[in-house]
N, C-alpha and C positions, 0 to 999 in steps of 0.2 A: 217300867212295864216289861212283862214277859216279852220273849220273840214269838211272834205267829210262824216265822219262816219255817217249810214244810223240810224236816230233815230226809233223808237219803236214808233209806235200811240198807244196812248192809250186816251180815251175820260174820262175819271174820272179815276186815281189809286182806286185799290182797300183799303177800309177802315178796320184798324183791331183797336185792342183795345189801342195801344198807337195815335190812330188818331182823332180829335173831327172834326166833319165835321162844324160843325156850323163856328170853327177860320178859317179852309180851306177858305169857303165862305166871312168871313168878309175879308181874306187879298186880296182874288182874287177878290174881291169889287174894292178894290185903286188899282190895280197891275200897271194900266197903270204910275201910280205915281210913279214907284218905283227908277227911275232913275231923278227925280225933287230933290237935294240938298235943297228947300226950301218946298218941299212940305210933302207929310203925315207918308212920312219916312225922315225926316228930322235928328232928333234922329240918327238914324241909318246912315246917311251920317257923323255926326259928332263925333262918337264916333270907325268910321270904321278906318281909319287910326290908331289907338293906339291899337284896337283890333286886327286888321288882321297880325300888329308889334308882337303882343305877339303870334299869332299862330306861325308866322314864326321862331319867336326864340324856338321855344319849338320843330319844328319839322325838322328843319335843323340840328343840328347832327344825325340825320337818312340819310343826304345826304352826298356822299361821297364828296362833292362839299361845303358843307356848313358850314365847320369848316374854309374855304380859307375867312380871312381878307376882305370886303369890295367887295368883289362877287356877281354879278350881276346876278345872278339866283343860290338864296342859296337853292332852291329846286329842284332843278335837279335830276333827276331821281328817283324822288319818287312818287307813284301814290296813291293819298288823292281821297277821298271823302269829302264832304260838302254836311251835312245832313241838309233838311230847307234852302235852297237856298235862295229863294226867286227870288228877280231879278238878284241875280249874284254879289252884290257887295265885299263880300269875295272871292269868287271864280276866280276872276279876278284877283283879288291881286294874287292868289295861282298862278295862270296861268301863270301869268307876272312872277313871282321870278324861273320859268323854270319846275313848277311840272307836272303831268299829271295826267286830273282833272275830275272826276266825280261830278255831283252834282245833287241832288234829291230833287224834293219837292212836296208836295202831290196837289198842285194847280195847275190847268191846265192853265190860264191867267200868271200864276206867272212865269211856265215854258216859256211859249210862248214870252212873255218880256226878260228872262234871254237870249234865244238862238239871237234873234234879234239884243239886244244889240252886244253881246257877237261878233256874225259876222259885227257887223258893225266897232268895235275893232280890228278884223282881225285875235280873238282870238277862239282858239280850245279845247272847252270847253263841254267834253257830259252831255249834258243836258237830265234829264229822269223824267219823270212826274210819279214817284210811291213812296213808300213809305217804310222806309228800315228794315221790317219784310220781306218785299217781294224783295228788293233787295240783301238780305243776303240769298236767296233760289237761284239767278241767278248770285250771284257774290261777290267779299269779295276778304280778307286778302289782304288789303289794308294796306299802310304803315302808315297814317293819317287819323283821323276821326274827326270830326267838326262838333259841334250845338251848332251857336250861337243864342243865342235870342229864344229858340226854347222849352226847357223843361217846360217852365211856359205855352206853350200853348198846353200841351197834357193830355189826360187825367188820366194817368198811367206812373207817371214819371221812377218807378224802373222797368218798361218792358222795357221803354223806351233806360236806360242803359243797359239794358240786348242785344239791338237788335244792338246798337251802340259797345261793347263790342266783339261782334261775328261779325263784319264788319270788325275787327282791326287785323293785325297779331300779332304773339308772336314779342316782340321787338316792335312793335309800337305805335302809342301814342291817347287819346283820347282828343280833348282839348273843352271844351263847356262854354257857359257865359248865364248869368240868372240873374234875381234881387233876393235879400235876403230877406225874412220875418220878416221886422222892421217896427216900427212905421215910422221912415224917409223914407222907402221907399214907404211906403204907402202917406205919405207926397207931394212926391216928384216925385214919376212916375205916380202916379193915379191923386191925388187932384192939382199937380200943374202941370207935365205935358198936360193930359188930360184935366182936367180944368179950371184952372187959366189960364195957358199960350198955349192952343190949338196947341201943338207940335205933338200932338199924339191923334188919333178920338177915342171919348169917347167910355169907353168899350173894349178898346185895352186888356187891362188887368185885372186879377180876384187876385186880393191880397193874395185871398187865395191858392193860386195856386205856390205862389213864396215858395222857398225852402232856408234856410241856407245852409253853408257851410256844415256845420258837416253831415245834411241831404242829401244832392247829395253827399259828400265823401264817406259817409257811402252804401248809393247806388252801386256807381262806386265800391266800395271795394268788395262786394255782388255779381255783376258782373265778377267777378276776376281782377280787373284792381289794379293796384296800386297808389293810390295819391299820385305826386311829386310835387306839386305848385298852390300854389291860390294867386289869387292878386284882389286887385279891382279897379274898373273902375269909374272913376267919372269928374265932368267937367270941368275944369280949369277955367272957364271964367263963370261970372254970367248969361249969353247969352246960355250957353251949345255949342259954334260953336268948341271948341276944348275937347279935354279928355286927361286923363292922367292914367297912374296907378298911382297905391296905395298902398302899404303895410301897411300902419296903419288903414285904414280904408275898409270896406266891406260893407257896410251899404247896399248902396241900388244893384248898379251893380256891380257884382265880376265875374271874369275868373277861369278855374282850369285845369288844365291838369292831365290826368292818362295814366299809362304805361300798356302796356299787359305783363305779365314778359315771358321771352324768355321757 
């Protein structure tokens, strides 16, 4: 069933300092694209199945439901958020495994595509066009918190964990995914993504803007969250149509989850 829930208009969220309007605008450019498998978030349809996996394992022993064997909504009765939505393709995945799903993004196109979809799914998904400094003043202690793809595009990555960190409850978990600050990744998401092999519109990304490991943990830890787990993310296929993790490798795309301790 669709959601009845009455959404909030809002004609632009309000912008604070973990926000750059300029990435807002560049994604709410393609938004219409966002549900195209072959189009400008290509990428991100291909590497969403292996990520949206790893949220799920990380945030189901929070459900009483999701230590049960082969369970067909191992998120049951837990209510996530999903910060940086976009068009919904995480959130969907959350919705479908039985959780109850908030999901925020600072784009007003971006939202508008997410709800759309979302109901044409038959799925009950609140979708909120603002931004989560300002959604942690109307709402929180959530059991799940989620930014994928998301920290390399703000301007102030450790407010960033600070705003994500105070959305989470005691016991609950943060899990976010980013590219690493390497040579290969600079290789490989900027120079051959974006321009060798036109997967991604030029200027997607600012290299310098990407974070290691050590650096978002260190963050997330400053936050008060605790680091349990990083992995990384990469392609299986010289094509990139599938992904896999990685434990020996970080290089370019990596995952991490952090705990709020009880």
């Amino acid at each position: 069933m669709s959601s009845d829930r009455p959404h909030r208009t809002r004609s632009a969220p309000p912008l604070h300092g973990a926000v750059d309007k300029d990435e807002i605008d560049r994604f709410d450019r393609i938004a219409a694209e966002w549900w195209d498998p072959r189009g400008k978030f290509r990428p991100l349809h291909a590497m969403n199945p292996t990520r949206a996996a790893y949220v799920r394992d990380r945030l189901s022993p929070l459900s009483p439901e999701g230590a049960e064997p082969g369970v067909a909504q191992p998120l049951s009765g837990l209510r996530l958020l999903d910060v940086g939505c976009g068009g919904g393709l995480l959130a969907e995945c959350l919705a479908r495994w039985g959780a109850d799903v908030v999901a925020i993004d600072a784009g007003t196109e971006a939202i508008a595509v997410a709800r759309r979809h979302a109901q044409d799914q038959g799925l009950a998904i609140d979708y909120r066009c603002l931004t989560a400094d300002v959604l942690a003043e109307e709402d929180g202690n959530f059991d799940g918190v989620t930014a994928l793809e998301v920290i390399e595009h703000v301007p102030d990555p450790a407010r960033f964990c600070n705003e994500l960190a105070s959305l989470v409850r005691p016991g609950g978990r943060v899990v976010m995914s980013t590219l690493n600050r390497t040579r290969t990744s600079f290789l490989t998401a900027i120079v051959g993504a974006e321009y060798a092999l036109g997967w991604l519109p030029r200027g997607t990304h600012d290299w310098n803007r990407f974070l290691k490991p050590s650096e978002l943990a260190a963050m997330l830890r400053r936050s008060g969250l605790v680091v349990e787990d990083t992995a990384g993310l990469r392609p299986d296929t010289p094509t990139g149509r599938q992904w896999r993790l990685s434990r020996s490798s970080m290089s370019v795309n990596y995952l991490i989850s952090a705990a709020r301790p009880d």
